[in-house]
Structures are given as structure tokens and as C-alpha cells.
C-alpha positions as CSV (number, residue, x, y, z in Angstrom):
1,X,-7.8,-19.2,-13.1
2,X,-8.5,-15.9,-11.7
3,X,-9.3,-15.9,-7.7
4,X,-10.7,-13.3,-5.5
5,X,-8.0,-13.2,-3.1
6,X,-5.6,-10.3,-4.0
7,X,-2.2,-10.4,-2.1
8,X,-1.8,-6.9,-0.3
9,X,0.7,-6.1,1.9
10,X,-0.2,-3.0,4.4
11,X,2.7,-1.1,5.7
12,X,2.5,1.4,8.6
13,X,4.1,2.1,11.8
14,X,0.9,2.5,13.7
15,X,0.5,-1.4,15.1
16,X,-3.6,-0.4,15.7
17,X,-4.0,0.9,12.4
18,X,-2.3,-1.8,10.6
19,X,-4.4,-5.0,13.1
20,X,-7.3,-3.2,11.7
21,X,-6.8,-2.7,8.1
22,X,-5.5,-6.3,8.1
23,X,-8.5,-7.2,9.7
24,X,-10.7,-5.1,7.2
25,X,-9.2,-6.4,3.9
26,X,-9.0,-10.1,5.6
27,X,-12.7,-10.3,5.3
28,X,-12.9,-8.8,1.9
29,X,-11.1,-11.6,0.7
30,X,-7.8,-10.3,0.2
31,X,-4.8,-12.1,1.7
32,X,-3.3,-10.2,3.8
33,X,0.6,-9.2,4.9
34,X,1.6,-6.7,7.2
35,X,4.6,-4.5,7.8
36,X,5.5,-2.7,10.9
37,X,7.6,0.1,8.9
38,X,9.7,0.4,6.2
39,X,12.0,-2.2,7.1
40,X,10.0,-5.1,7.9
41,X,8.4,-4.3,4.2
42,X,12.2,-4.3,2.4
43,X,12.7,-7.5,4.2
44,X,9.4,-9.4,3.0
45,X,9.9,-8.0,-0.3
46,X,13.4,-8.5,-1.2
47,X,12.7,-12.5,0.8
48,X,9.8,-13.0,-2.1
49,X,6.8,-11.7,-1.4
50,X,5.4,-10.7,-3.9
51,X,1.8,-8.7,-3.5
52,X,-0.5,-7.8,-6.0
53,X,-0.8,-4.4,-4.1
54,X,1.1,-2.3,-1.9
55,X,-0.9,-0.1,1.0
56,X,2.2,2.4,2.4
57,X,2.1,5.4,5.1
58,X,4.1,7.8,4.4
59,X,4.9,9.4,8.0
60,X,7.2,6.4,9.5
61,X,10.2,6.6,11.2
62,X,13.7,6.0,9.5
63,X,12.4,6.6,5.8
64,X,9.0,7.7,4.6
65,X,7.0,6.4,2.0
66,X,8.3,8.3,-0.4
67,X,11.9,7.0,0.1
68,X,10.4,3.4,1.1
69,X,8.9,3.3,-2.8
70,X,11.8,5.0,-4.4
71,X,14.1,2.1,-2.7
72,X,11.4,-0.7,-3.9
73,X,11.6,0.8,-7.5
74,X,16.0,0.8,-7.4
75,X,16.1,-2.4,-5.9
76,X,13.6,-3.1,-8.6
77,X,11.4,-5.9,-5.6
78,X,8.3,-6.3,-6.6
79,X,7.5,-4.2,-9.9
80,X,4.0,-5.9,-10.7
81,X,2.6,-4.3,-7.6
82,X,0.1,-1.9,-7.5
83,X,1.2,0.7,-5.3
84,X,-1.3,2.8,-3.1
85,X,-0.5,5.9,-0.5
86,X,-3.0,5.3,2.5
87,X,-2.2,8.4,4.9
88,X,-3.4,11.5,7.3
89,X,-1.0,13.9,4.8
90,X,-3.4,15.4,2.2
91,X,-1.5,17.9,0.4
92,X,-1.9,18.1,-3.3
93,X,2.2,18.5,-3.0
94,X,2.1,14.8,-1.4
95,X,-0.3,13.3,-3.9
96,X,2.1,14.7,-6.9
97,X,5.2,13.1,-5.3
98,X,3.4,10.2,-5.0
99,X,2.7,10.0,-8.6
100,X,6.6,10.8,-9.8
101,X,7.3,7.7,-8.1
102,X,4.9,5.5,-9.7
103,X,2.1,5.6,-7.1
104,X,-1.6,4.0,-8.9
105,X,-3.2,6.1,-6.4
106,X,-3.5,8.5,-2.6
107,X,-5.8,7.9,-0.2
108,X,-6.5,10.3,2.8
109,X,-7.1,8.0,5.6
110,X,-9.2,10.7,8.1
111,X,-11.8,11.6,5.1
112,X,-12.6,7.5,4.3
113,X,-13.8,5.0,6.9
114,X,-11.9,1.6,6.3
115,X,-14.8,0.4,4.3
116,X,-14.1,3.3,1.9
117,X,-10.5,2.8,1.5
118,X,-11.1,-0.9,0.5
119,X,-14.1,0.3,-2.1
120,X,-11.1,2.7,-3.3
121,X,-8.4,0.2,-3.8
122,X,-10.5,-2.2,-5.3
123,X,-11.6,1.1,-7.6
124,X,-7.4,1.5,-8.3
125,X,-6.9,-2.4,-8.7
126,X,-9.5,-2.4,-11.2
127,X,-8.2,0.8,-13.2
128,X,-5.0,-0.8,-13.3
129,X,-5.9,-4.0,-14.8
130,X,-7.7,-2.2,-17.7
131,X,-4.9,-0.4,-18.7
């Protein structure tokens, strides 16, 4: 039975950004993990969690997103999720890089309001699942 709760887990090292993008997708009726940085995602994800879709940053501290995805992808954690860049960088250099490491899409954070980037993922999700 199909539900209307997707599991997404949000990682970014912004603690403001991420309360409110949990907050956002919480009351679109998504169930919601967060991640404070790279890290705290490899840890939930190589502990079980397994999300239906993947919300990363790419400027953290430690590794970026890029390397954060490239390590899901080795350690192979997760390889049903949907995986979504959500961040400030916009350069088409970014959004290609994103899609050599398997990224279903790249959101620029400063021209959507967080109402927007949840009409866009659900827009991704739904791409995905037709394919």
C-alpha cells in the first residue's frame, strides 16, 4: 500500500536551515531526518536508515557534497534513494558534477522559497518513479 509519507533525510551544516526545511517537509507529509553535516548522515545511513530521498548541501565542512555522495555510492548505503543537491552554489559546473555522481536533480536554494523546493522535489520524486 502506497502512503504519502516519503522518508527524506535533509543534510546541511546550517542548524537554521535544516529546523526549517524539516519543518517545511514535516507538514507536507514527508517524514523527516535530519543531518547536521556529512558525518551525522554516514552514521544514520550506514546504522539503516534508509530514505526514499536525499536533500544534501554541498558547502559543509570536512567533505562536500560531492564527496559525501561519492562515499554513499562506494560504501554502496542507501542505493534506492533519490538523491537531490539543495544549495546557494549555482554554477552549471556544479549542476554537471552533480549529475556524474548520480544526482536526480540541483536545486538553487536563494532563487526558490521552501515552498518551491518541496513543489521541486516532489516534481524529481515523481520523474523518478516513472522511469
Amino acid at each position: 500500500m502506497e502512503t504519502d509519507f516519503k522518508k527524506i533525510l535533509i543534510v546541511d551544516d546550517d542548524s537554521f536551515l535544516l529546523d526549517m526545511y524539516a519543518l517545511k517537509f514535516g507538514k507536507s507529509n514527508f517524514s523527516v531526518s535530519t543531518a547536521l553535516g556529512p558525518e551525522s548522515a554516514l552514521e544514520k545511513l550506514r546504522n539503516g536508515l534508509s530514505p526514499e530521498v536525499i536533500l544534501l548541501d554541498i558547502m559543509m565542512p570536512v567533505m562536500d557534497g560531492f564527496e559525501l555522495l561519492a562515499k554513499i555510492r562506494e560504501e554502496n548505503i542507501s542505493p534506492k534513494s533519490v538523491v537531490i543537491f539543495l544549495s546557494n552554489r549555482g554554477q552549471s559546473s556544479d549542476v554537471t558534477q552533480a549529475e556524474a555522481l548520480g544526482a536526480a536533480g540541483y536545486i538553487v536554494k536563494a532563487s526558490c522559497t521552501p515552498s518551491e523546493v518541496i513543489e521541486k522535489v516532489l516534481n524529481i520524486i515523481n520523474k523518478e518513479k516513472k522511469e
